[in-house]
PDB file of N, H, CA, C and O in Angstrom:
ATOM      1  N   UNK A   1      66.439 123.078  57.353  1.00  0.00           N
ATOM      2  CA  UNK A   1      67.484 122.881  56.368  1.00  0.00           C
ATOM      3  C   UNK A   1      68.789 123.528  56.842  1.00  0.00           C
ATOM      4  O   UNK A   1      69.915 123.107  56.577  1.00  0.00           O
ATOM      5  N   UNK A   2      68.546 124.408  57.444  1.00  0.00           N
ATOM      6  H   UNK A   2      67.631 124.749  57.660  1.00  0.00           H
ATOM      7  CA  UNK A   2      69.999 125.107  57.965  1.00  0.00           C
ATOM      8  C   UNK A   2      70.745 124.590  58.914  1.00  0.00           C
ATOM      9  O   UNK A   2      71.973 124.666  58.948  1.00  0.00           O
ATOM     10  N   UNK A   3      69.804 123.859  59.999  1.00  0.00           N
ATOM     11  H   UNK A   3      68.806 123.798  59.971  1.00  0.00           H
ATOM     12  CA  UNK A   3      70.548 123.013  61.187  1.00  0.00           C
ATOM     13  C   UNK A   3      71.264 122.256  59.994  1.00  0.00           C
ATOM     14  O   UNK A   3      72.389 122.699  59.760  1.00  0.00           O
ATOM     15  N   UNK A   4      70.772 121.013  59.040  1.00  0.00           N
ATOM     16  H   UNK A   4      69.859 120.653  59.230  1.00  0.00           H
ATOM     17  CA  UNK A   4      71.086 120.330  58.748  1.00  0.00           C
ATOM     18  C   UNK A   4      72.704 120.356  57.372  1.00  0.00           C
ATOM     19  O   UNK A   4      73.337 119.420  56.884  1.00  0.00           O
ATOM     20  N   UNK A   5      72.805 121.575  57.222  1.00  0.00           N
ATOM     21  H   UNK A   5      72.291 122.336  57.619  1.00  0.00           H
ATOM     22  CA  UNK A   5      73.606 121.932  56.716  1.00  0.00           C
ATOM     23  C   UNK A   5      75.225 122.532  57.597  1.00  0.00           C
ATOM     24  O   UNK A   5      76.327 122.521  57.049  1.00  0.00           O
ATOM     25  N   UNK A   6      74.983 122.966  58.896  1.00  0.00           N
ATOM     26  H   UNK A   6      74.087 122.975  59.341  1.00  0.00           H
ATOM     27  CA  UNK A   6      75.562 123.322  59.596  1.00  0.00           C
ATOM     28  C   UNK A   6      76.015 122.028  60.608  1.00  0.00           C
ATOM     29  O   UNK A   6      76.920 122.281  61.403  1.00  0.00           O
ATOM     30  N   UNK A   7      75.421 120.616  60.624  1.00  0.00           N
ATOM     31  H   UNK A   7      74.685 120.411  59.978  1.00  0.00           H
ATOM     32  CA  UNK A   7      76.035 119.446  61.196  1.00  0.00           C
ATOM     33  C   UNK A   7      76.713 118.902  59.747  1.00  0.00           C
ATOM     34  O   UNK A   7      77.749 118.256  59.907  1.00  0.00           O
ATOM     35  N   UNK A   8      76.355 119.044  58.644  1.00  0.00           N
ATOM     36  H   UNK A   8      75.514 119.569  58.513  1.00  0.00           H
ATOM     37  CA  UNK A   8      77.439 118.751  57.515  1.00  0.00           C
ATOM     38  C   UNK A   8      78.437 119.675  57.140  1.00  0.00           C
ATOM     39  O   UNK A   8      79.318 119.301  56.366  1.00  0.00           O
ATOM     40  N   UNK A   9      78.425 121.012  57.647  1.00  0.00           N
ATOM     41  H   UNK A   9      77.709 121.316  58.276  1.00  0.00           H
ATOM     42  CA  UNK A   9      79.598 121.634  57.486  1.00  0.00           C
ATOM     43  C   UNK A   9      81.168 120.974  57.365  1.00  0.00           C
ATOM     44  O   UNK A   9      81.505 120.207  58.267  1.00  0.00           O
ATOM     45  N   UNK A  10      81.733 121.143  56.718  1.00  0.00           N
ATOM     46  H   UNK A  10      81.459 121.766  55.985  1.00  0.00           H
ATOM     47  CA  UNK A  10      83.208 120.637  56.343  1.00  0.00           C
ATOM     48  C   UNK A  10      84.267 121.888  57.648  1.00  0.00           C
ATOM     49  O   UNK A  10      84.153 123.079  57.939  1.00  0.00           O
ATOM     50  N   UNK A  11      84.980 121.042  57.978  1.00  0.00           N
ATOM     51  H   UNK A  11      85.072 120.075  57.742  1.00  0.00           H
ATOM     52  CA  UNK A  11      85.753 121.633  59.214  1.00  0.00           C
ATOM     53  C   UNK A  11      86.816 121.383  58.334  1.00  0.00           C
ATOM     54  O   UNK A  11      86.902 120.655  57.345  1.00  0.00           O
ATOM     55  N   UNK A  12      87.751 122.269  58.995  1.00  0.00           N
ATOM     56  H   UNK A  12      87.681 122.861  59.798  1.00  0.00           H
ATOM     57  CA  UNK A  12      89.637 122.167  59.224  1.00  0.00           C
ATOM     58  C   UNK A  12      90.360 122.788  60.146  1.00  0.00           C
ATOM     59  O   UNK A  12      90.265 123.888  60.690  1.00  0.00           O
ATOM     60  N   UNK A  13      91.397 121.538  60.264  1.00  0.00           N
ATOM     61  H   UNK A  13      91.474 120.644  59.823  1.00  0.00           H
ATOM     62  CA  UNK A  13      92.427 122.053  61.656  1.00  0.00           C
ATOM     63  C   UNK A  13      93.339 122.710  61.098  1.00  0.00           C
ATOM     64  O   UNK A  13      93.959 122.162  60.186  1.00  0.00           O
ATOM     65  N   UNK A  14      93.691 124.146  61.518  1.00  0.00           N
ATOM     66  H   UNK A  14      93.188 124.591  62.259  1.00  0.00           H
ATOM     67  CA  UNK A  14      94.550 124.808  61.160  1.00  0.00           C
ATOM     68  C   UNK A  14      95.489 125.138  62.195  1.00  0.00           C
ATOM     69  O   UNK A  14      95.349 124.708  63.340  1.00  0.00           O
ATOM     70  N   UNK A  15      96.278 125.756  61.907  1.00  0.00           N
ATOM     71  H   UNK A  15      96.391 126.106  60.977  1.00  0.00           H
ATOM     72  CA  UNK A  15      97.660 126.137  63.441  1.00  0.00           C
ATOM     73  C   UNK A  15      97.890 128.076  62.723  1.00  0.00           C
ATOM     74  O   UNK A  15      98.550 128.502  61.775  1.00  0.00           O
ATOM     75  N   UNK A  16      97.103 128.687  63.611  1.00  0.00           N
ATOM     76  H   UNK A  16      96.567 128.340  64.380  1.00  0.00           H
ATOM     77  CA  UNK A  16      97.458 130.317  63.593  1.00  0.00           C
ATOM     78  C   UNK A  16      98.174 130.778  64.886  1.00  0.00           C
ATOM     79  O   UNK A  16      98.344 129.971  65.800  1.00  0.00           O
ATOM     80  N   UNK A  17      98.452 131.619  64.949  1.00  0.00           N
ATOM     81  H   UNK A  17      98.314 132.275  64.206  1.00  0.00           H
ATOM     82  CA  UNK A  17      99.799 131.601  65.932  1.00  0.00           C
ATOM     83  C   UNK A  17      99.846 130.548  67.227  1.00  0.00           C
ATOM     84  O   UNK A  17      99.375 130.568  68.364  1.00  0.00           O
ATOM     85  N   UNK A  18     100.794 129.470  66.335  1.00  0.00           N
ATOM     86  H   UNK A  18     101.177 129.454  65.411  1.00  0.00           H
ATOM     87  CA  UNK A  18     101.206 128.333  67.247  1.00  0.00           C
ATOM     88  C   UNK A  18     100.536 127.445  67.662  1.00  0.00           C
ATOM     89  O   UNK A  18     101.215 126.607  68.256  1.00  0.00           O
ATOM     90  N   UNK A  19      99.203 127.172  67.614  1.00  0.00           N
ATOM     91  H   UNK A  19      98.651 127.853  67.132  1.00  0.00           H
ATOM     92  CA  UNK A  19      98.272 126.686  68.136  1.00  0.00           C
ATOM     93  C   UNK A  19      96.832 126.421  66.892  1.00  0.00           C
ATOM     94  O   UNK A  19      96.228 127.213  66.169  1.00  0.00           O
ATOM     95  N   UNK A  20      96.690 124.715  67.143  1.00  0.00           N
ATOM     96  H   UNK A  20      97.180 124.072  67.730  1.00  0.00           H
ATOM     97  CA  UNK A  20      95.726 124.165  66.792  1.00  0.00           C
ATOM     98  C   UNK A  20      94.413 124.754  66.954  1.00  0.00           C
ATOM     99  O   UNK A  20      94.050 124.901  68.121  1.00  0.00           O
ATOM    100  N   UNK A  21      93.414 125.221  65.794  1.00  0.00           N
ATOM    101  H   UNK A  21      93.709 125.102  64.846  1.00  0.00           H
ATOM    102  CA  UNK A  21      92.417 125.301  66.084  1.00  0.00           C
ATOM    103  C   UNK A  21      91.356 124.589  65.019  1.00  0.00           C
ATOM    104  O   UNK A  21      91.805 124.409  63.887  1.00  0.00           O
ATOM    105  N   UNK A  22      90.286 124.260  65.224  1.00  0.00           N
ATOM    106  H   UNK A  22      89.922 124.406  66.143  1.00  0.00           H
ATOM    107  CA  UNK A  22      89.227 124.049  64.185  1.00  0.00           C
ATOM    108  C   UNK A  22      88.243 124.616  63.764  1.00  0.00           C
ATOM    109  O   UNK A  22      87.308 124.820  64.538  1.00  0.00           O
ATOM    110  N   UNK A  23      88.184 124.970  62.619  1.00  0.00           N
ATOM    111  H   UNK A  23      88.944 124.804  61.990  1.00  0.00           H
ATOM    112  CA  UNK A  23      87.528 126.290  62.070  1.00  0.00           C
ATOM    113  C   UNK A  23      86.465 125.518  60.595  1.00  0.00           C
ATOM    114  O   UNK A  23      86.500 124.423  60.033  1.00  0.00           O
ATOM    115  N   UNK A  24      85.817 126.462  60.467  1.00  0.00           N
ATOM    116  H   UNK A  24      85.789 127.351  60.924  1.00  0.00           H
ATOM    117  CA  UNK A  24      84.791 126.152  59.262  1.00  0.00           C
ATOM    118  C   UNK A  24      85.996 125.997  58.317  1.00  0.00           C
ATOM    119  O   UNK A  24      87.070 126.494  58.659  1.00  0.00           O
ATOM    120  N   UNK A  25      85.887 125.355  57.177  1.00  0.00           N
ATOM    121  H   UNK A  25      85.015 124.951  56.900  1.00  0.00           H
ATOM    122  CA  UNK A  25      86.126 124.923  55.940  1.00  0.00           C
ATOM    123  C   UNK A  25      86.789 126.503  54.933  1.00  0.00           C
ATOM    124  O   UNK A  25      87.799 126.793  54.291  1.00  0.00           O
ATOM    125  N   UNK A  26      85.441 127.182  55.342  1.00  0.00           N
ATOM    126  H   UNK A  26      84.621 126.947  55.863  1.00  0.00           H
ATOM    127  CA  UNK A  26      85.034 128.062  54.777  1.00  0.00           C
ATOM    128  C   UNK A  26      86.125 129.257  55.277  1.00  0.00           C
ATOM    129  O   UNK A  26      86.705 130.148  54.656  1.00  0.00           O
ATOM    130  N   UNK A  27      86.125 129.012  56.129  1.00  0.00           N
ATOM    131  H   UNK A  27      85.655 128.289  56.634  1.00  0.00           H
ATOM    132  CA  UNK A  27      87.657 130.233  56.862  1.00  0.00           C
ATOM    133  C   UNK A  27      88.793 130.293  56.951  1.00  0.00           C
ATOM    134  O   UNK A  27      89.427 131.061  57.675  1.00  0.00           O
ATOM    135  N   UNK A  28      89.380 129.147  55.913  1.00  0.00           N
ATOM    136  H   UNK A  28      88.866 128.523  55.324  1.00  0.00           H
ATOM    137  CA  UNK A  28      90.541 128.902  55.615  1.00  0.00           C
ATOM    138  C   UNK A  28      91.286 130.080  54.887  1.00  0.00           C
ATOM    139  O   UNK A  28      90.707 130.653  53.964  1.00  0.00           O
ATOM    140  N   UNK A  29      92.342 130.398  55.207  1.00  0.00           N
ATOM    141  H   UNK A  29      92.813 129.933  55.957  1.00  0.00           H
ATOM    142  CA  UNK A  29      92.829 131.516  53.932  1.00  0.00           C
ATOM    143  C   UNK A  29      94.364 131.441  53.963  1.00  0.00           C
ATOM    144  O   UNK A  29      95.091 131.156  54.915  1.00  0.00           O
ATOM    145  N   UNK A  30      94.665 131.742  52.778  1.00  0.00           N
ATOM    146  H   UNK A  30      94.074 131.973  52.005  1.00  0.00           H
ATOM    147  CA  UNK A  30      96.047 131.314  52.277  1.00  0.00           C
ATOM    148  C   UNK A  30      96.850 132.209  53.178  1.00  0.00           C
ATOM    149  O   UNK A  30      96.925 133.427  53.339  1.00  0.00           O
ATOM    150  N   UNK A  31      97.478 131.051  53.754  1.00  0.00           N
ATOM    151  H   UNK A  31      97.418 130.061  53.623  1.00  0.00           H
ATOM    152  CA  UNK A  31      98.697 131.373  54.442  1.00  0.00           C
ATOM    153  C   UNK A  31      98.490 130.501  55.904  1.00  0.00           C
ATOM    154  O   UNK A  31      99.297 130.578  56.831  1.00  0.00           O
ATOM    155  N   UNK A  32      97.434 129.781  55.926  1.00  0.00           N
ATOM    156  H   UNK A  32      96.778 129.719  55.174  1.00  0.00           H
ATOM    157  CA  UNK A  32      96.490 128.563  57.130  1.00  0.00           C
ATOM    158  C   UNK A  32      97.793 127.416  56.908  1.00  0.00           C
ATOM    159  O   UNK A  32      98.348 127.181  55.834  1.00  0.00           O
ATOM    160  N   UNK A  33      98.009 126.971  57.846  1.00  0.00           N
ATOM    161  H   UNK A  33      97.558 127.162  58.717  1.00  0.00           H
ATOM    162  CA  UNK A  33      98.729 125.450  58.150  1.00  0.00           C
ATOM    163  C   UNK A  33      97.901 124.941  58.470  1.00  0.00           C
ATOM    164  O   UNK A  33      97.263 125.227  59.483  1.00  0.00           O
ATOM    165  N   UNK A  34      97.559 123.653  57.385  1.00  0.00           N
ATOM    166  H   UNK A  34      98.078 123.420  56.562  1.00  0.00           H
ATOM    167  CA  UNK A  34      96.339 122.530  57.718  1.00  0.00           C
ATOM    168  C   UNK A  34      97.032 121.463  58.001  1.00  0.00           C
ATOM    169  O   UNK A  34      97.965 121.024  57.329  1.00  0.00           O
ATOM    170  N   UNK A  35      96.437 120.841  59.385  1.00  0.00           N
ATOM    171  H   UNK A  35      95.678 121.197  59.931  1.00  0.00           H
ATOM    172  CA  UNK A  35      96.923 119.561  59.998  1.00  0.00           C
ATOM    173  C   UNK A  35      96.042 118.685  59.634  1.00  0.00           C
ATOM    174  O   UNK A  35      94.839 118.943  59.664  1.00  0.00           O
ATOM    175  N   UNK A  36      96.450 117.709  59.303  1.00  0.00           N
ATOM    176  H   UNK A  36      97.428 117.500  59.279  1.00  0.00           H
ATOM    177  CA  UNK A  36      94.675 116.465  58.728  1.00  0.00           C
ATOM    178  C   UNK A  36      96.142 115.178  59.152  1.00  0.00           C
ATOM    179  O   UNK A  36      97.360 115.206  58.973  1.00  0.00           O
ATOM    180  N   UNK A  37      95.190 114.188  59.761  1.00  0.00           N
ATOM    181  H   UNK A  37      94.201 114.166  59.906  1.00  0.00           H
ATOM    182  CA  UNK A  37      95.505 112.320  60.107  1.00  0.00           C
ATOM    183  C   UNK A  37      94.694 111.983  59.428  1.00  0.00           C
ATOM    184  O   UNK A  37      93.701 112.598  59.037  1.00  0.00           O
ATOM    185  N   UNK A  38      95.151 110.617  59.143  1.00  0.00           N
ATOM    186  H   UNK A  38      95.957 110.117  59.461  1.00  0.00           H
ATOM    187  CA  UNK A  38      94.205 109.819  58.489  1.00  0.00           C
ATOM    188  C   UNK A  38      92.650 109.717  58.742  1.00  0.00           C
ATOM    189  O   UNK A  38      92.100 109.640  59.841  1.00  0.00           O
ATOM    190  N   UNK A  39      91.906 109.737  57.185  1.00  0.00           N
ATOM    191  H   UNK A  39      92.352 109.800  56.293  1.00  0.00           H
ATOM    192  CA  UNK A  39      90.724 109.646  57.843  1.00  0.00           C
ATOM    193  C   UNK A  39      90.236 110.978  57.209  1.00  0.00           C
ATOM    194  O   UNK A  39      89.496 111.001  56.225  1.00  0.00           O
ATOM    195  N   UNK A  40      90.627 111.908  57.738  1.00  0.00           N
ATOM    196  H   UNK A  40      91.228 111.889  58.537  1.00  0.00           H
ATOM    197  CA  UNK A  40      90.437 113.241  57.947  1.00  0.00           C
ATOM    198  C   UNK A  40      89.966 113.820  56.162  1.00  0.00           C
ATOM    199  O   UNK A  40      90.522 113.294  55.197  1.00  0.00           O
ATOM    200  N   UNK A  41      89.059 114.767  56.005  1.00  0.00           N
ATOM    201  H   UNK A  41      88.608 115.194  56.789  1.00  0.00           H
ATOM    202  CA  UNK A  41      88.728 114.911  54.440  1.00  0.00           C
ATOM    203  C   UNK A  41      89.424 116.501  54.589  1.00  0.00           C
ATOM    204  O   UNK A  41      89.192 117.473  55.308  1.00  0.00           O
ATOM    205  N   UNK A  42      90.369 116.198  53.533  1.00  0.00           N
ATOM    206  H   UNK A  42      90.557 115.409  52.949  1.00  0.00           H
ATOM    207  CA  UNK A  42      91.057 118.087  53.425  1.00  0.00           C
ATOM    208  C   UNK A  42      89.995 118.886  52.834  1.00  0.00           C
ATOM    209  O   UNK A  42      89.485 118.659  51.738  1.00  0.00           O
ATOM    210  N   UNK A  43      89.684 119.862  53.646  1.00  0.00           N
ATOM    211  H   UNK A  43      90.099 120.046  54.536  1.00  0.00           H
ATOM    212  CA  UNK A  43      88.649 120.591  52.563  1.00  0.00           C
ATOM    213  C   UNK A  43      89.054 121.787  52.172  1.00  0.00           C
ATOM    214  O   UNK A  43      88.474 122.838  52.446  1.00  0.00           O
ATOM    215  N   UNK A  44      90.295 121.652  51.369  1.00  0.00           N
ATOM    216  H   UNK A  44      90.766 120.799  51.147  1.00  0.00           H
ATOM    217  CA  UNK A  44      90.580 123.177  50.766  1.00  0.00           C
ATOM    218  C   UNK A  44      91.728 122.319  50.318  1.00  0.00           C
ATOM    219  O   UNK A  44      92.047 121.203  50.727  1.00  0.00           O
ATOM    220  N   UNK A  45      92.587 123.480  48.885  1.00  0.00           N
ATOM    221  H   UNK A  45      92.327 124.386  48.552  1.00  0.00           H
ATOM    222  CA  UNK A  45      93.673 123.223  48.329  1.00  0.00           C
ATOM    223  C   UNK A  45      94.753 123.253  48.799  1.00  0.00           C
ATOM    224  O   UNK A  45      95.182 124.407  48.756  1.00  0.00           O
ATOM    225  N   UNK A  46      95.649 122.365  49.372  1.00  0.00           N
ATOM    226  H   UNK A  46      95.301 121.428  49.407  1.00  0.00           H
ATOM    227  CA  UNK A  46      96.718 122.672  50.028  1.00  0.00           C
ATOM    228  C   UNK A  46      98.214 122.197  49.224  1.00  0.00           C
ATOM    229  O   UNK A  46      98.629 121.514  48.287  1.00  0.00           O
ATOM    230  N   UNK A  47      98.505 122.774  49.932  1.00  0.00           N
ATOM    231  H   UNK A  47      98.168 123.328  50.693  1.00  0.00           H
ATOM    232  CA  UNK A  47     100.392 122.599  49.652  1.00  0.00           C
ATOM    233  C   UNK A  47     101.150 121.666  50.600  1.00  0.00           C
ATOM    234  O   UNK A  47     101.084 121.878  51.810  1.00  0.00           O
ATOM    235  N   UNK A  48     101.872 120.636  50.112  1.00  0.00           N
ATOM    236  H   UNK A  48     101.925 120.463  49.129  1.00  0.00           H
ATOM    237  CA  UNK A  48     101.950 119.520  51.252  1.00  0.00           C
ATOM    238  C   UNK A  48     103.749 120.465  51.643  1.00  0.00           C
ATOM    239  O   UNK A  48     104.182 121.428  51.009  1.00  0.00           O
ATOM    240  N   UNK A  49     104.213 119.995  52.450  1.00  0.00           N
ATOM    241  H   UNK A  49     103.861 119.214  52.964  1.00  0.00           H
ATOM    242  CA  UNK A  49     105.315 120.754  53.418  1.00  0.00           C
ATOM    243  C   UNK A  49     106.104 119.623  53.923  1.00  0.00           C
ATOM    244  O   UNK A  49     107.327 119.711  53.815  1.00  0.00           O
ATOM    245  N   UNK A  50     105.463 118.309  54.592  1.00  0.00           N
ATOM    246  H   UNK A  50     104.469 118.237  54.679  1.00  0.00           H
ATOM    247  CA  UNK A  50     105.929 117.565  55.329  1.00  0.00           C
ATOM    248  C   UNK A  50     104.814 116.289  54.871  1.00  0.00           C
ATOM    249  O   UNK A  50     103.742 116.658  54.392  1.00  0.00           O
ATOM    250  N   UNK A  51     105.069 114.815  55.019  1.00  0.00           N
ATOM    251  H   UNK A  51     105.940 114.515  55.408  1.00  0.00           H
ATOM    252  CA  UNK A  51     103.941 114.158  55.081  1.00  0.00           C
ATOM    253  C   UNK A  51     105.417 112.771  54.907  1.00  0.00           C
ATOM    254  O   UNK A  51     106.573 112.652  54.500  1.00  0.00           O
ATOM    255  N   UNK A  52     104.180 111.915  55.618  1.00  0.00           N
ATOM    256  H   UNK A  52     103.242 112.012  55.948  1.00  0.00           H
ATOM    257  CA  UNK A  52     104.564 110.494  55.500  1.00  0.00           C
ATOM    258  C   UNK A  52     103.677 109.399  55.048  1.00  0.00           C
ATOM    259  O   UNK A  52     102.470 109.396  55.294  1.00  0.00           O
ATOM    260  N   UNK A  53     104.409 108.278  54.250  1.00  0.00           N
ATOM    261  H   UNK A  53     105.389 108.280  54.050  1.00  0.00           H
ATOM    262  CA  UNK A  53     103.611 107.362  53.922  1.00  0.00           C
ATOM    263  C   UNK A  53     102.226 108.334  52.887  1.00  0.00           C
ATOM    264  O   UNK A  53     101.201 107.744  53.229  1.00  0.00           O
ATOM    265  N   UNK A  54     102.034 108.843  52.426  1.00  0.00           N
ATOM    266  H   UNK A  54     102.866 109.322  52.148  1.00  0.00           H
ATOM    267  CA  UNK A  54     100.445 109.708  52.313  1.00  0.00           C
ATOM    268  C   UNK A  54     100.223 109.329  50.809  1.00  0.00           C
ATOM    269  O   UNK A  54     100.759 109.520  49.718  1.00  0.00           O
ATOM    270  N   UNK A  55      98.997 108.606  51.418  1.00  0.00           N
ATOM    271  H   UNK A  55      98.562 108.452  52.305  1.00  0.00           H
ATOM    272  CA  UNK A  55      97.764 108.361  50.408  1.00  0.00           C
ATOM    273  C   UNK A  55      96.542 108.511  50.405  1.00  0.00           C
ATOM    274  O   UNK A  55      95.781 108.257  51.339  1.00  0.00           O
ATOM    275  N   UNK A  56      96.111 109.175  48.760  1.00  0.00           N
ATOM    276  H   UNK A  56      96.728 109.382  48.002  1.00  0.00           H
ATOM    277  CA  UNK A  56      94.676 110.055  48.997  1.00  0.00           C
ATOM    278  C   UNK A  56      94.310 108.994  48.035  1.00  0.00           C
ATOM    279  O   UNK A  56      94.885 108.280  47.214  1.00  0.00           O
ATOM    280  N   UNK A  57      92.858 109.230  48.575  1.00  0.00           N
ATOM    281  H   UNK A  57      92.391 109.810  49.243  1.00  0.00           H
ATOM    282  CA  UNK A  57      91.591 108.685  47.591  1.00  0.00           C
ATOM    283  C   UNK A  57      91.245 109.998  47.146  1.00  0.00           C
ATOM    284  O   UNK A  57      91.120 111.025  47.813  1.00  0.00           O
ATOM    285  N   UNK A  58      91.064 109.751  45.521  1.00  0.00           N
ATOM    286  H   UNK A  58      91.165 108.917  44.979  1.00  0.00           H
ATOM    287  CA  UNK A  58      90.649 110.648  44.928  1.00  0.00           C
ATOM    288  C   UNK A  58      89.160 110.188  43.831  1.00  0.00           C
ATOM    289  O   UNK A  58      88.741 110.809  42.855  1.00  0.00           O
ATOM    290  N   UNK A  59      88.711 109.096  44.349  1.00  0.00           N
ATOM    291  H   UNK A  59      89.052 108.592  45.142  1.00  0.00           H
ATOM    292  CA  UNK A  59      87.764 108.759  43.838  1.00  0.00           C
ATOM    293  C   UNK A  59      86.721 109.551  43.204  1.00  0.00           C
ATOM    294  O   UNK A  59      86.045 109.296  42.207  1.00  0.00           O
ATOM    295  N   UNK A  60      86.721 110.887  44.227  1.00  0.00           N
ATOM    296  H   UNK A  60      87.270 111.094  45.037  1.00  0.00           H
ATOM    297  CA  UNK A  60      85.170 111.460  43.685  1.00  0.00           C
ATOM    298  C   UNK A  60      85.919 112.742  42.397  1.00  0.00           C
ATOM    299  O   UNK A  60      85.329 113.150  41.397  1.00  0.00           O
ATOM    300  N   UNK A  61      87.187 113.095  42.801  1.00  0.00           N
ATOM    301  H   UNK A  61      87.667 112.764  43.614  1.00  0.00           H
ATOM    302  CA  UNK A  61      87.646 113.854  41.652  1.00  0.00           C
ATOM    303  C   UNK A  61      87.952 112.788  40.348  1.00  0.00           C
ATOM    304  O   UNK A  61      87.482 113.221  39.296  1.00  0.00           O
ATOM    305  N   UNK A  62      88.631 111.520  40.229  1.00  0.00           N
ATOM    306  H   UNK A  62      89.014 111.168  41.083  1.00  0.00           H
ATOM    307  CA  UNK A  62      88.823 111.015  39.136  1.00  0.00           C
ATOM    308  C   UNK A  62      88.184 110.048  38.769  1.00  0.00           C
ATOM    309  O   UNK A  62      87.971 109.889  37.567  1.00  0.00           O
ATOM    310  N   UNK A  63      87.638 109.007  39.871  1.00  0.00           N
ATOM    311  H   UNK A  63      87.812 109.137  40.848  1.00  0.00           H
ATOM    312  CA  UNK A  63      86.951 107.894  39.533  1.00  0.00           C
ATOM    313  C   UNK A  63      87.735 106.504  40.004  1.00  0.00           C
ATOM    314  O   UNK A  63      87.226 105.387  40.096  1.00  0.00           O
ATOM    315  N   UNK A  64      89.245 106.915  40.303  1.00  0.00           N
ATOM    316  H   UNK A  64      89.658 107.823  40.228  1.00  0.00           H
ATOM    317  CA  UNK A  64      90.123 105.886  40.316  1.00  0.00           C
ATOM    318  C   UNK A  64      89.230 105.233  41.786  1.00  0.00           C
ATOM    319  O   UNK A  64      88.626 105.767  42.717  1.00  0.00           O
ATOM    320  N   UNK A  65      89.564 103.685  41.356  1.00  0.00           N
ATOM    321  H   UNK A  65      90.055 103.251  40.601  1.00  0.00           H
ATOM    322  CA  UNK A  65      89.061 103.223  42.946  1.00  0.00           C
ATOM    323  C   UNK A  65      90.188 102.827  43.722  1.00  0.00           C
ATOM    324  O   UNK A  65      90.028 102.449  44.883  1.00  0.00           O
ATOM    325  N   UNK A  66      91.223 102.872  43.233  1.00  0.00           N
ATOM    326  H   UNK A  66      91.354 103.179  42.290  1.00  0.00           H
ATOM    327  CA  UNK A  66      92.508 103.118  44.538  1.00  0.00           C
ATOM    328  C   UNK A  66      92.986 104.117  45.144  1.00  0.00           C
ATOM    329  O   UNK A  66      92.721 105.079  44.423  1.00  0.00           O
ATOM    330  N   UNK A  67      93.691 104.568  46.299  1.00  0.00           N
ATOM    331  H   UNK A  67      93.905 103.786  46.885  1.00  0.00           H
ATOM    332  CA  UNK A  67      93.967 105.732  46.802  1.00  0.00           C
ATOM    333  C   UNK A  67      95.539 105.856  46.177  1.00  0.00           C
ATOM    334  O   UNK A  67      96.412 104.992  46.251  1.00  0.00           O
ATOM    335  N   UNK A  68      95.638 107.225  45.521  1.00  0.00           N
ATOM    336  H   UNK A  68      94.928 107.926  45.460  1.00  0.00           H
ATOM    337  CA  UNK A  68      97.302 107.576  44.674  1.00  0.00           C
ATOM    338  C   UNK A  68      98.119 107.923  46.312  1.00  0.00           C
ATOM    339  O   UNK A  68      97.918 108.453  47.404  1.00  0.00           O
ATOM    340  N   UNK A  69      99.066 107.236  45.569  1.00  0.00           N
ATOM    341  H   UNK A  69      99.229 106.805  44.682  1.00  0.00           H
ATOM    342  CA  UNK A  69     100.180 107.698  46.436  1.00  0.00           C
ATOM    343  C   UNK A  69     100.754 109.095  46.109  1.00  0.00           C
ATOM    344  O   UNK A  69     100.722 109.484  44.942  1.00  0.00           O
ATOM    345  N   UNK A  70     101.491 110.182  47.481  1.00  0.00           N
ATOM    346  H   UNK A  70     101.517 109.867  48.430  1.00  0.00           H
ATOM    347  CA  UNK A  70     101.198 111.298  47.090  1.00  0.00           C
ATOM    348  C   UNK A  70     102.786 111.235  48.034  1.00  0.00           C
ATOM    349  O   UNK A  70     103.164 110.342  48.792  1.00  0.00           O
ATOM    350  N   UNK A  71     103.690 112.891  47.544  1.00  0.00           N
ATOM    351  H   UNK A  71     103.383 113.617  46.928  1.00  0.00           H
ATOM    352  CA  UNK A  71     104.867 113.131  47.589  1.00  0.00           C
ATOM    353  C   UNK A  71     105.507 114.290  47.975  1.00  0.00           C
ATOM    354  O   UNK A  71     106.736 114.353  47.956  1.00  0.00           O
TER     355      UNK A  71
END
């Protein structure tokens, strides 16, 4: 059960001094710059800074079956 929990682990790309890294989900901490492309599942609460075009599916939080456009 533990392998199998640790290949579903939730990742994120963060940038700590200057540089891209990918880290558990779980090791995120306020003050992390999260980089996510499409595709990509944010796994933590973030604060958007910069973004283009950006649309989330929020299906499993609201139910909507379209992805909201976001600002």
């Amino acid at each position: 059960m533990a392998s199998l929990k640790k290949l579903s682990a939730p990742v994120a790309k963060v940038i700590r001094d200057g540089e891209l890294h990918e880290v558990q989900a779980s090791e995120v901490v306020p003050g992390d710059i999260i980089s996510f492309e499409q595709g990509d599942i944010v796994s933590a609460d973030v604060r958007l800074t910069k973004a283009s075009n950006l649309r989330i599916d929020e299906a499993m939080l609201t139910g909507e079956s379209e992805p909201v456009e976001k600002q």
